[in-house]
Every structure is written in C-alpha cells, then in structure tokens.
GUTOR-417659 format. One record per residue (C-alpha): residue in three letters; residue number from 1; x, y, z. Coordinates in steps of 0.2 Angstrom, whole numbers, m for minus. Example, Ala and Ser with C-alpha at 12.3 -4.5 7.8 and 13.67 -1.06 7.14 Angstrom:
BEGIN
code=Ala; pos=1; u=62; v=m22; w=39
code=Ser; pos=2; u=68; v=m5; w=36
//
This chain:
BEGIN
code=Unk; pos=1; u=m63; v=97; w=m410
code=Unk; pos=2; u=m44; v=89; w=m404
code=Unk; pos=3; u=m43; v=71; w=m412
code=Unk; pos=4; u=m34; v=58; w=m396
code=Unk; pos=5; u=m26; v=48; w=m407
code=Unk; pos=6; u=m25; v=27; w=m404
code=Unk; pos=7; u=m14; v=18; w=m412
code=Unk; pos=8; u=m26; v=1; w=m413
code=Unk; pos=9; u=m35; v=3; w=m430
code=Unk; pos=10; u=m55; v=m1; w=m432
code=Unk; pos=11; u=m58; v=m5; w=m413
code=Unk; pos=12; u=m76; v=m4; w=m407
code=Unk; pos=13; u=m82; v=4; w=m391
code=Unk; pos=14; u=m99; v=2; w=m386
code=Unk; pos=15; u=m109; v=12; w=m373
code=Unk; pos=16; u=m120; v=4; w=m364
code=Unk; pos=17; u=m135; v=14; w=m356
code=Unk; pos=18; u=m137; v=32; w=m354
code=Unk; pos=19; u=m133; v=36; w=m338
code=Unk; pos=20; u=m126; v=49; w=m331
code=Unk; pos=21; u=m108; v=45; w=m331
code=Unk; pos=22; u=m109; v=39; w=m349
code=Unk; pos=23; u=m119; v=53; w=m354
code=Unk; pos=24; u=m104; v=66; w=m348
code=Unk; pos=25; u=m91; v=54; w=m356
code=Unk; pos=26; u=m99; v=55; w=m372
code=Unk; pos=27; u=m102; v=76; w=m370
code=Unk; pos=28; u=m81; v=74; w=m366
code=Unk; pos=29; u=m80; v=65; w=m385
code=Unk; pos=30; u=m89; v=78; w=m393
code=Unk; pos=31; u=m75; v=90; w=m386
code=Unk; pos=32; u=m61; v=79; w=m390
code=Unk; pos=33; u=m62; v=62; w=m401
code=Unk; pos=34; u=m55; v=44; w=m404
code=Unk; pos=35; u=m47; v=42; w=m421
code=Unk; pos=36; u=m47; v=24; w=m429
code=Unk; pos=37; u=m62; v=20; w=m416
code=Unk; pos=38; u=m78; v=16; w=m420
code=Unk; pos=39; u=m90; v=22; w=m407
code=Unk; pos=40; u=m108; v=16; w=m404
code=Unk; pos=41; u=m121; v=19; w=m390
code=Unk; pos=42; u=m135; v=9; w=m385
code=Unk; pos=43; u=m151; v=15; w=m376
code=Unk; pos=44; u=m168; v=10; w=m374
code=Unk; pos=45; u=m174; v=27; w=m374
code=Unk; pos=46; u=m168; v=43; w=m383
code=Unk; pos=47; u=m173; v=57; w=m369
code=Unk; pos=48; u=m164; v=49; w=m353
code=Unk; pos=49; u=m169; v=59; w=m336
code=Unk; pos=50; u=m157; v=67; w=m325
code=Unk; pos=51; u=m161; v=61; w=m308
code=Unk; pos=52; u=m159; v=76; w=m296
code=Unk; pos=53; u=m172; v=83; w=m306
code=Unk; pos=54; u=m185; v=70; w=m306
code=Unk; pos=55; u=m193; v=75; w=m290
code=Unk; pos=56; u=m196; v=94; w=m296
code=Unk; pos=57; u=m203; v=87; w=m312
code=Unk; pos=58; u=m215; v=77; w=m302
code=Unk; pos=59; u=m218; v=94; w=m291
code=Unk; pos=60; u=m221; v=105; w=m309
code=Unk; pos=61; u=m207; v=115; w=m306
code=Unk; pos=62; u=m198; v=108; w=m322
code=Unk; pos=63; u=m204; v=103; w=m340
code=Unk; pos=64; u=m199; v=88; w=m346
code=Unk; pos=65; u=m187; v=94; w=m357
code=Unk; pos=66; u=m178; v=104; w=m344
code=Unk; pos=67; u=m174; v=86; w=m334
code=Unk; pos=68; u=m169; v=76; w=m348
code=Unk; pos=69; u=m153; v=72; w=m360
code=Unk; pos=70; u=m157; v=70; w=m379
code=Unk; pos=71; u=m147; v=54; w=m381
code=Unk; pos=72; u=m147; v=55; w=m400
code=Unk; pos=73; u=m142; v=71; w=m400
code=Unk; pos=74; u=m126; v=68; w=m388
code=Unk; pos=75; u=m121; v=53; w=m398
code=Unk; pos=76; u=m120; v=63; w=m415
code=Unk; pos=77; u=m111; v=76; w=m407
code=Unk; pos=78; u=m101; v=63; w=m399
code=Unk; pos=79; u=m98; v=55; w=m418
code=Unk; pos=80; u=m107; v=38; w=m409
code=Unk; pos=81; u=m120; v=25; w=m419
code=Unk; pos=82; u=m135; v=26; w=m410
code=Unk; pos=83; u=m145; v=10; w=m404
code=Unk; pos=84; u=m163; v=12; w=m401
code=Unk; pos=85; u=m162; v=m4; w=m392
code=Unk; pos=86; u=m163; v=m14; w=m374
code=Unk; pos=87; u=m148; v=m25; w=m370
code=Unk; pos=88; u=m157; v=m43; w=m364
code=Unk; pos=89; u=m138; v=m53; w=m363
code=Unk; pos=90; u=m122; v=m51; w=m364
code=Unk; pos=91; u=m111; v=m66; w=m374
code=Unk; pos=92; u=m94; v=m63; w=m365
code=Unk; pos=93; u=m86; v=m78; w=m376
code=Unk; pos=94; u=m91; v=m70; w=m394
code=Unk; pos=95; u=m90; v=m50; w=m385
code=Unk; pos=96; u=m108; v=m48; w=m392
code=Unk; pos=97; u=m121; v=m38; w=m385
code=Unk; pos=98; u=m138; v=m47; w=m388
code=Unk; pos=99; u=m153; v=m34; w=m391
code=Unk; pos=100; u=m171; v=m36; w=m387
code=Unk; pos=101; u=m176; v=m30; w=m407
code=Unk; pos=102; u=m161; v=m30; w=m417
code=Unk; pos=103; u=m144; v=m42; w=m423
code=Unk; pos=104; u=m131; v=m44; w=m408
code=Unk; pos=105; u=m121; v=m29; w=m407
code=Unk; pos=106; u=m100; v=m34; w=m407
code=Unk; pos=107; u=m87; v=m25; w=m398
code=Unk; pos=108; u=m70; v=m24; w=m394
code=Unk; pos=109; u=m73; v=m13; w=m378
code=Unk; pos=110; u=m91; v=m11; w=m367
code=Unk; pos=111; u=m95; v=3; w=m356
code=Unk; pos=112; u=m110; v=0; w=m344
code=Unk; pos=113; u=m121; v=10; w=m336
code=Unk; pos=114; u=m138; v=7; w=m337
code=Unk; pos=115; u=m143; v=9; w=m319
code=Unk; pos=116; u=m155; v=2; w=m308
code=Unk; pos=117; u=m172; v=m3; w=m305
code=Unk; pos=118; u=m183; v=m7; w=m288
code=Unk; pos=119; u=m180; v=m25; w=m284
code=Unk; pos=120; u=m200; v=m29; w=m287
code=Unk; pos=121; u=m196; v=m49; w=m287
code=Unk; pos=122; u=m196; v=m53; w=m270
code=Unk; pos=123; u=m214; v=m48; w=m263
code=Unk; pos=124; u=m226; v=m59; w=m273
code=Unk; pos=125; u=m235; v=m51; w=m285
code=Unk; pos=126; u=m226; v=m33; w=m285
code=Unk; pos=127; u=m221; v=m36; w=m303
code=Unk; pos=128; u=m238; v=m38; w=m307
code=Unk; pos=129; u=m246; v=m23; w=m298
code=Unk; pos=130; u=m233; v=m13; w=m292
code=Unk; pos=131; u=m229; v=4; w=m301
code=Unk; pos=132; u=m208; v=4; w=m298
code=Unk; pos=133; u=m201; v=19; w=m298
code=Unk; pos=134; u=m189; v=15; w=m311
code=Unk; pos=135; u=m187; v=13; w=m326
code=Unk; pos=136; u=m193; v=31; w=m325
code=Unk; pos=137; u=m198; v=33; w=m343
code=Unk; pos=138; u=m212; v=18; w=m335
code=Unk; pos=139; u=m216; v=28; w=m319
code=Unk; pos=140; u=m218; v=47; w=m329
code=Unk; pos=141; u=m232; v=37; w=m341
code=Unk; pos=142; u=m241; v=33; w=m325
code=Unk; pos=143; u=m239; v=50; w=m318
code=Unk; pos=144; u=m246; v=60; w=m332
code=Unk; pos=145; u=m261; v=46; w=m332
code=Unk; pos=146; u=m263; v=51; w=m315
code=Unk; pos=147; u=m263; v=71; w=m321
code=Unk; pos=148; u=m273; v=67; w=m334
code=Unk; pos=149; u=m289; v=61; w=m326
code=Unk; pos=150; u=m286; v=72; w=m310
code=Unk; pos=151; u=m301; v=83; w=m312
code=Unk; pos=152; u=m312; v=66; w=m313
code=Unk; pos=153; u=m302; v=56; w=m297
code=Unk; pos=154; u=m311; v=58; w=m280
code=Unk; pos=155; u=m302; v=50; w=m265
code=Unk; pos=156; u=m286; v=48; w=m275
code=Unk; pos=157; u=m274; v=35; w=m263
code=Unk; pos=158; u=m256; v=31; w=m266
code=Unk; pos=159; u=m245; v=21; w=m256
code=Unk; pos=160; u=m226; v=25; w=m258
code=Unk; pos=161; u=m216; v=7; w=m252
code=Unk; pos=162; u=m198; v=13; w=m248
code=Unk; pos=163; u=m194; v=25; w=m235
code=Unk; pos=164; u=m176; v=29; w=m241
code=Unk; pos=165; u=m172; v=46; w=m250
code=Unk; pos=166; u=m181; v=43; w=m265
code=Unk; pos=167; u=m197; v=37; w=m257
code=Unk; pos=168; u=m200; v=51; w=m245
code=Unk; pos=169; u=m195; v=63; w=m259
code=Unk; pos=170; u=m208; v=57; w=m270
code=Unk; pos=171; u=m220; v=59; w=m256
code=Unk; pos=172; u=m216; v=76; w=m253
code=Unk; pos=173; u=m216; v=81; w=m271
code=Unk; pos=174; u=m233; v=71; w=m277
code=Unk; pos=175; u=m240; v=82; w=m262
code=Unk; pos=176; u=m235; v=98; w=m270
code=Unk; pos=177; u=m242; v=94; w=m285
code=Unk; pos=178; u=m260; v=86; w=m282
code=Unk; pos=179; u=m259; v=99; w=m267
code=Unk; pos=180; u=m268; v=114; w=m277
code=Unk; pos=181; u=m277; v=101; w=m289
code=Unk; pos=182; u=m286; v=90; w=m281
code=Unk; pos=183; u=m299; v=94; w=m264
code=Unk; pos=184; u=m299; v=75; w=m257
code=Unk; pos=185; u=m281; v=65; w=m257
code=Unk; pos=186; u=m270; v=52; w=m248
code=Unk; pos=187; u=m253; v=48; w=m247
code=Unk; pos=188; u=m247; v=32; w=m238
code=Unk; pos=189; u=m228; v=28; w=m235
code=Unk; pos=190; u=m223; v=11; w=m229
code=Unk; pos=191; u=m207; v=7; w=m224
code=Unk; pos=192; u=m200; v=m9; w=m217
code=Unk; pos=193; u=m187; v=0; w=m203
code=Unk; pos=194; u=m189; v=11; w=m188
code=Unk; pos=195; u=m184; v=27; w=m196
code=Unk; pos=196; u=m183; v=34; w=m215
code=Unk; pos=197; u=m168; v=38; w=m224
code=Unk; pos=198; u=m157; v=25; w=m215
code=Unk; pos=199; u=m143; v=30; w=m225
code=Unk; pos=200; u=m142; v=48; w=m221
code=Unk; pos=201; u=m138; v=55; w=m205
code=Unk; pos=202; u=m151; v=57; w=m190
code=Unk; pos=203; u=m154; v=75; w=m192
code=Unk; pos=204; u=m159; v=73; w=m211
code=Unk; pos=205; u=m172; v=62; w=m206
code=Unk; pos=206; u=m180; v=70; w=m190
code=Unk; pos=207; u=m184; v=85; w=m206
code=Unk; pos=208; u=m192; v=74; w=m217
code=Unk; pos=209; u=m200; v=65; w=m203
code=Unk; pos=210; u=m209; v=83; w=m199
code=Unk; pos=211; u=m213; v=86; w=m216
code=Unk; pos=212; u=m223; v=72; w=m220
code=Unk; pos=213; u=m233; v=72; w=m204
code=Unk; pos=214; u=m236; v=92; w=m207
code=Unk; pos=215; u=m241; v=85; w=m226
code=Unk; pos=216; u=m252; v=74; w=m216
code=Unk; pos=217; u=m244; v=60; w=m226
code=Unk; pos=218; u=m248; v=41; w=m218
code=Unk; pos=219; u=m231; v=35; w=m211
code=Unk; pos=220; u=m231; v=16; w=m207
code=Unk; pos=221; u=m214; v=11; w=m200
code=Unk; pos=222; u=m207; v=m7; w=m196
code=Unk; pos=223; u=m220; v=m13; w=m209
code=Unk; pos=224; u=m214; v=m25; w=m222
code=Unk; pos=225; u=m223; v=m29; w=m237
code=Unk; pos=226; u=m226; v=m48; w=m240
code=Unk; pos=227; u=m239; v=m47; w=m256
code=Unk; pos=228; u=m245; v=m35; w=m267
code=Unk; pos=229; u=m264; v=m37; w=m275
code=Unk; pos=230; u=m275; v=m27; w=m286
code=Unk; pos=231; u=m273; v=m10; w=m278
code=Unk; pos=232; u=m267; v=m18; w=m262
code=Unk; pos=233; u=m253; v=m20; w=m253
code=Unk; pos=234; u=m250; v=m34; w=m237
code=Unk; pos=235; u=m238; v=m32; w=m224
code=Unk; pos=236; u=m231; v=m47; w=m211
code=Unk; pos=237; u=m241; v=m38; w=m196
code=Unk; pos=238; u=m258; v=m39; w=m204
code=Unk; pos=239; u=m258; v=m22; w=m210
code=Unk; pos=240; u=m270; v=m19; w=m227
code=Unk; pos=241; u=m268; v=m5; w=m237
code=Unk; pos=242; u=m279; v=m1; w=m251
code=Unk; pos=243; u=m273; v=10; w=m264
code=Unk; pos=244; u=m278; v=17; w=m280
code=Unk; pos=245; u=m258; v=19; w=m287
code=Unk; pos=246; u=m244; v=7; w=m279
code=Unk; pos=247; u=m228; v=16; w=m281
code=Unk; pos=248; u=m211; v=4; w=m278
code=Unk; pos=249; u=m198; v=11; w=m272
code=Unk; pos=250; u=m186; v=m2; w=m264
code=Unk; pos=251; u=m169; v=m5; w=m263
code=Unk; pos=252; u=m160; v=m7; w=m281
code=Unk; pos=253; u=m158; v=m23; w=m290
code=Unk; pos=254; u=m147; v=m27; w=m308
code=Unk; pos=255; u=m157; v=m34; w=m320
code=Unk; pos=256; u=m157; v=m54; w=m322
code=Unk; pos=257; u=m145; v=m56; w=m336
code=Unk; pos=258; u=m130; v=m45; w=m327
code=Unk; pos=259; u=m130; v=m60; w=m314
code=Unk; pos=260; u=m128; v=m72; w=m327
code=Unk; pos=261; u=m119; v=m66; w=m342
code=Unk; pos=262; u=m102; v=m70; w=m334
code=Unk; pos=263; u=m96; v=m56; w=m326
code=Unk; pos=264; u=m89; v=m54; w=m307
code=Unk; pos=265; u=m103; v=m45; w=m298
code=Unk; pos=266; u=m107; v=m45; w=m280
code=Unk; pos=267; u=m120; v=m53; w=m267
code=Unk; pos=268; u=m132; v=m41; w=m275
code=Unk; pos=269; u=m127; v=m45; w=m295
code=Unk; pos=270; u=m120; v=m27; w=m295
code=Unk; pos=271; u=m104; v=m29; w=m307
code=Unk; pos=272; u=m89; v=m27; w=m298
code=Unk; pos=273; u=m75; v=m17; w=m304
code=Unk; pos=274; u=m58; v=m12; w=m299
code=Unk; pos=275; u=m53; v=9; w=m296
code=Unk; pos=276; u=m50; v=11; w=m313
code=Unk; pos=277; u=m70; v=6; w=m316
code=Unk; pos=278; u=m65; v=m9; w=m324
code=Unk; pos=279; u=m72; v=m26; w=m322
code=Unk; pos=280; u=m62; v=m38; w=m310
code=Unk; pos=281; u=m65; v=m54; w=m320
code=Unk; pos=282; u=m65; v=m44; w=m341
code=Unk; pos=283; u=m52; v=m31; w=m342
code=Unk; pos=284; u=m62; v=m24; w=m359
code=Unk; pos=285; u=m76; v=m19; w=m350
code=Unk; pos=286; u=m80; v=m5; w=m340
code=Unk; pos=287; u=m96; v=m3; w=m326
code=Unk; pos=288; u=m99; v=15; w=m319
code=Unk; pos=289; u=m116; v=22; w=m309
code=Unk; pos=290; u=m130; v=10; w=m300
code=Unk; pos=291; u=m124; v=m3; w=m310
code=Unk; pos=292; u=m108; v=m3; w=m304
code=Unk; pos=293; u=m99; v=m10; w=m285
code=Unk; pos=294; u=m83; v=m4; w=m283
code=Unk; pos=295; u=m70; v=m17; w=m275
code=Unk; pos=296; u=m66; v=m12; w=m257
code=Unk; pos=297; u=m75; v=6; w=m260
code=Unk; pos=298; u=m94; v=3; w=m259
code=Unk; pos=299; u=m103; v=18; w=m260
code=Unk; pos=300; u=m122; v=21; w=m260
code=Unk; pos=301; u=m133; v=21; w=m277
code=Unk; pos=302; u=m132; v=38; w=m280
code=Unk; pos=303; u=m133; v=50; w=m293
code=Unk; pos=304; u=m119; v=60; w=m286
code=Unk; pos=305; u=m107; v=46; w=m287
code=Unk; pos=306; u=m112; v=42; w=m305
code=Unk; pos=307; u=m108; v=59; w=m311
code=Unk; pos=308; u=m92; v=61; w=m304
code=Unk; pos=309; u=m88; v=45; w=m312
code=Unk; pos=310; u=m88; v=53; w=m330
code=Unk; pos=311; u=m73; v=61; w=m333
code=Unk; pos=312; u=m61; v=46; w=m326
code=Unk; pos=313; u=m72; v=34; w=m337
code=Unk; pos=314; u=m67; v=45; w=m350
code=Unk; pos=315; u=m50; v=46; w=m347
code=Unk; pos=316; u=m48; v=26; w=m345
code=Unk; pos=317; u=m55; v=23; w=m359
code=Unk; pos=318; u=m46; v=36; w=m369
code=Unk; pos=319; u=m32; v=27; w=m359
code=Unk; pos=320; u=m35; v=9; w=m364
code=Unk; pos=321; u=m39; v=14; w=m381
code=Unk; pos=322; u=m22; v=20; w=m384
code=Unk; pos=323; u=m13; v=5; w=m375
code=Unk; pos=324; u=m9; v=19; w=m358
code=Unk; pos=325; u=m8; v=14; w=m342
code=Unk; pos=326; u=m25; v=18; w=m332
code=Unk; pos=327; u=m30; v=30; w=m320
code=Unk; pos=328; u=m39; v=25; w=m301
code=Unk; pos=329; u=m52; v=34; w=m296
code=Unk; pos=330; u=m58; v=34; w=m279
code=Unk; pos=331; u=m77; v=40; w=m272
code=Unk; pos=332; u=m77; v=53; w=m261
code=Unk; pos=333; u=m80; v=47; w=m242
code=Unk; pos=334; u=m91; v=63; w=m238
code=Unk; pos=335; u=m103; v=71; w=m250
code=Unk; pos=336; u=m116; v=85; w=m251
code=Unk; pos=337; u=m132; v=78; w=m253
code=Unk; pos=338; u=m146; v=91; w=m258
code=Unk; pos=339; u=m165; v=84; w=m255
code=Unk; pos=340; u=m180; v=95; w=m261
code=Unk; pos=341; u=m194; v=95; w=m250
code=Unk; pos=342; u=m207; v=100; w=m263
code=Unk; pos=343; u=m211; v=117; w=m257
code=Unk; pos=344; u=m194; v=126; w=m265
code=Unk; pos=345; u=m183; v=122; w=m252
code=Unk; pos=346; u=m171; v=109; w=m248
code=Unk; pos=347; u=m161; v=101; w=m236
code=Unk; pos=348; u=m141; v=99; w=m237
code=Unk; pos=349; u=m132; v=86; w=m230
code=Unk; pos=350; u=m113; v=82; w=m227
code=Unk; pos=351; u=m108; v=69; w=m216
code=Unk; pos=352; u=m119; v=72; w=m199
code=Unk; pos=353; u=m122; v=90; w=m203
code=Unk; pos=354; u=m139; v=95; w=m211
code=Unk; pos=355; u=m148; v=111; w=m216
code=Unk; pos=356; u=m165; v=116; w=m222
code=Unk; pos=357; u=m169; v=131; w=m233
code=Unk; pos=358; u=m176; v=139; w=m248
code=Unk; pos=359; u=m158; v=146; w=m249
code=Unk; pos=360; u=m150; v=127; w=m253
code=Unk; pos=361; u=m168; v=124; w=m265
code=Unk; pos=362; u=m158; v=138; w=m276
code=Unk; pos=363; u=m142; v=129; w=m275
code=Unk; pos=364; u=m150; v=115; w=m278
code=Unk; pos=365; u=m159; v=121; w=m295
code=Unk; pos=366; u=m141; v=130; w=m301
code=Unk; pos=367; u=m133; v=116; w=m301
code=Unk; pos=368; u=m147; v=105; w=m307
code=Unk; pos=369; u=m149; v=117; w=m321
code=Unk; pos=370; u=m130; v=119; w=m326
code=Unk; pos=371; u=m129; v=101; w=m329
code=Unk; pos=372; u=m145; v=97; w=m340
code=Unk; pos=373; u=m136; v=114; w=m349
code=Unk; pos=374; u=m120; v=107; w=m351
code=Unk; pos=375; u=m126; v=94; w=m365
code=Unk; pos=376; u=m133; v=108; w=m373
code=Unk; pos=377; u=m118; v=114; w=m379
code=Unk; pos=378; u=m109; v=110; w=m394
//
C-alpha cells in the first residue's frame, strides 16, 4: 500500500454515508493511504446495496450478498473507524456530526453521500402507510415478508406510485418473481404524467410501455396521488386503489436536517457544490451522488453519476488534504443507461437512441458484477 503524504498533522476526515461514490473512494484508500490523517466512516448499515443490482435481486437473479458492499469490511481495508450510526444534524459552527445513538462525531473535513429517499411528506398520510422504496435496507425487509408468506397470499395487490425508471423497473421485476410463485396477482402503477420515464427518451419508454401491458400490469397515467390510507391509495380524479402493499417510488427528497443544518443547497434541499464536489457556502465539505446538485451542471439522481464521482472525490480530497490545488470534474452530458426488464434482457439507452436485448441484459450483468467484485479485492 503507497502512503500520500499530508503535511497537516492529526486532521480528521469523516465519510459520511456509503454510497457509491464514497464506497470507491474508500476502495482507492486501501490501494493508496493518507499519512497523519485520521479517517472515519459513518453508516447506518454495514451491507450497503449497489443500486443497478437491486432490480435483479428483487427478480432472484442475485443473492443478497452478490449486490451489496460489506461496509465494515471496506473501512478496515480502508484503515477508517467505522460508525454504526445515522447522522440526524450537522453542527457547522462546532464541525460536529450529531448521531442518532452515539457522542457527536468532530471533523476537520466531511464527505457526504448518503443518497436519497422518496419524498413521502407531501401526500398525507404516505409516511404512515407508504412502503418507500428507499431506504432499501426498509423496502428488502418488506419484500422478503412478502416471500415469506407467498404460499399463504391469495389475490396478492401491489401498487407501484412513480412511473419513472425505478418504478417501472420494480414492476417488471416483482412480476418475474411472484410470476412462477403465485396462481392469482396484481400489479398496479400509478403515475402523475402522461408517459413513464419522462427522463428518458421517447423510444425507452414506448418498450417499457409494451412490457408492462404484455405483463398485464395496471397503468394509471395522469393520476396524482392526494392521500394514502390503510392499503389505499386516493388520487385528485376520484380514482381508489386498494392494495395489499403500497410501494413509493416518487421523485427524491434530502432528509430534513440537510435543509437546515446550514449548508447552500438548492429549491429541492439537495446540497450544492462547485466542479470540484465541494460545498459552495463550506469549503471543508464535500457532497457527491443523490445527495448532491452540482452548480450550473444538474444531472439526474442516478447511479451512474454517483459512481463516476468516486475517483475525483478521491483525488480532491487527497488534494485538499495535502494543501493542492483541486481538480473539477464535469458529468458527462450523454450516458449509457442500461434498464433490466426482468426477463434477462435489458434495454440500452444513450441520448435518443435505445435498444432492447438479452445481448445488453449480459452487459448489463458484467458490469454489474465487476463492480460488486472490485470491493472484493484487497
């Protein structure tokens, strides 16, 4: 292991989450580490998911091992302190990370990347009967429930709300697996516009749109949710959908504290940094994945941007730890986006161009693969 060596003695960097980009920056520390540094991770959960994976997971084409990084692991290969812990505030003045179950944590440098979750607070009573999609660890408990008791459920009915990649993945893949399980089933998407995966391009969506009606999934468009009851959903039309499991998966929200704890973030209370992945308004702390907005380069919450995030994060904070002058780093305008279908095949995407296969399923997998893999390493 090559030593970088910083010339600031007993600083103390603490990451924050682990995400993806912090998890491959922390894989980059075990290959090459920060004398005179003190290192520390924090995480609410030792076996974090790798998101590209989640879907075959659901599906039973992976194990749970097979899609998920052993935190603990990574930090003492990383020479990190590892915090079994939830952050619940941030004290800016006194550089203090306040923990749900332990002391405040001080730092000299902070790393965040704790993602995202469904924004469940602004249809009344989704927080209270709504199954969001993440945190995942949440939504896996529910699933395996579901698993479980599968051989006792007759008319199971779940109702997907969010018709964006992520929902209409789920869909596809919950399909697969209660497919060969279970005689008597219903899936229900809802989705508040005129046509799924708004972000993508048309021809992506016109595939998935076939898909789910040949899975004789229940696509309600234009329908937007206004309350949420006991295995029921409401939307504005008058539409009533009973259901035995509500899965949320809405557009992304921060948590609460972010907004408040004094950093620059934008309309949404994503935090706002700069190229080099540094916050606009605290030069000492760094945001990267969902979590993050970067100044004049938004780019959608997704994976894909979070991973290639993890080796400039790296490199700046190598950079800022030895007094260097930081690099920027600039999100890609066009990327491939690979979505499994459930069925061992996938559709590729780059710009308005898409493609549907079991030939991009396998390119999929490799590369899924290859990164869970890499942390494997030592």
């Amino acid at each position: 292991m090559n030593a970088v060596s910083c010339p600031e003695i007993s600083k103390h960097l603490v990451f924050l989450g682990g995400g993806h980009s912090q998890a491959i920056a922390l894989r980059l520390l075990g290959k090459k580490s920060w004398q005179n540094v003190r290192v520390s991770l924090i995480s609410d959960v030792v076996y974090t998911p790798y998101s590209g994976m989640l879907p075959g997971y659901v599906a039973g084409f992976y194990s749970y091992q097979e899609c998920h990084i052993n935190l603990r692991r990574l930090a003492l290969l990383a020479g990190a302190d590892f915090y079994l812990d939830k952050a619940v505030d941030l004290d800016l003045v006194h550089n203090q990370i306040i923990l749900a179950n332990s002391p405040p944590l001080s730092f000299d440098f902070l790393s965040i990347n704790i993602g995202s979750t469904p924004n469940v607070d602004s249809v009344n009573g989704a927080a209270n009967y709504a199954i969001p999609i993440k945190p995942v660890p949440q939504f896996l408990t529910v699933w395996q429930d579901i698993l479980s008791k599968i051989n006792s459920l007759s008319n199971l009915t779940i109702t997907i709300v969010g018709g964006g990649a992520g929902g209409v993945e789920l869909a596809l893949n919950i399909y697969a697996r209660l497919f060969p399980l279970i005689g008597s089933f219903t899936i229900n998407l809802v989705h508040k516009e005129d046509n799924i995966l708004p972000n993508h391009n048309r021809c992506v969506g016109n595939i998935l749109y076939k898909l789910l009606l040949e899975k004789k999934v229940n696509l309600y468009l234009k329908e937007r949710v206004i309350e949420v009851q006991k295995n029921k959903i409401i939307c504005d039309s008058g539409l009533n959908i009973n259901s035995d499991y509500i899965f949320w998966v809405t557009n992304a929200s921060p948590p609460n504290w972010i907004k408040n704890c004094g950093l620059t973030t934008d309309e949404k209370g994503f935090i706002l940094v700069n190229n080099y992945l540094q916050s606009i308004s605290h030069s000492h702390v760094f945001a990267t994945g969902d979590i993050a907005t970067i100044q004049n380069y938004p780019c959608p919450k997704a994976g894909v941007f979070a991973v290639r995030q993890g080796k400039p994060l790296f490199n700046n904070l190598t950079r800022i730890l030895s007094n260097q002058n930081l690099l920027p780093y600039y999100p890609q305008k066009y990327y491939l986006s690979l979505i499994g279908s459930g069925n061992k095949r996938a559709i590729a995407s780059w710009g308005n161009l898409a493609f549907y296969s079991p030939f991009f399923w396998h390119i999929k997998d490799y590369i899924d693969r290859n990164f869970i893999t890499s942390f494997d390493q030592d």
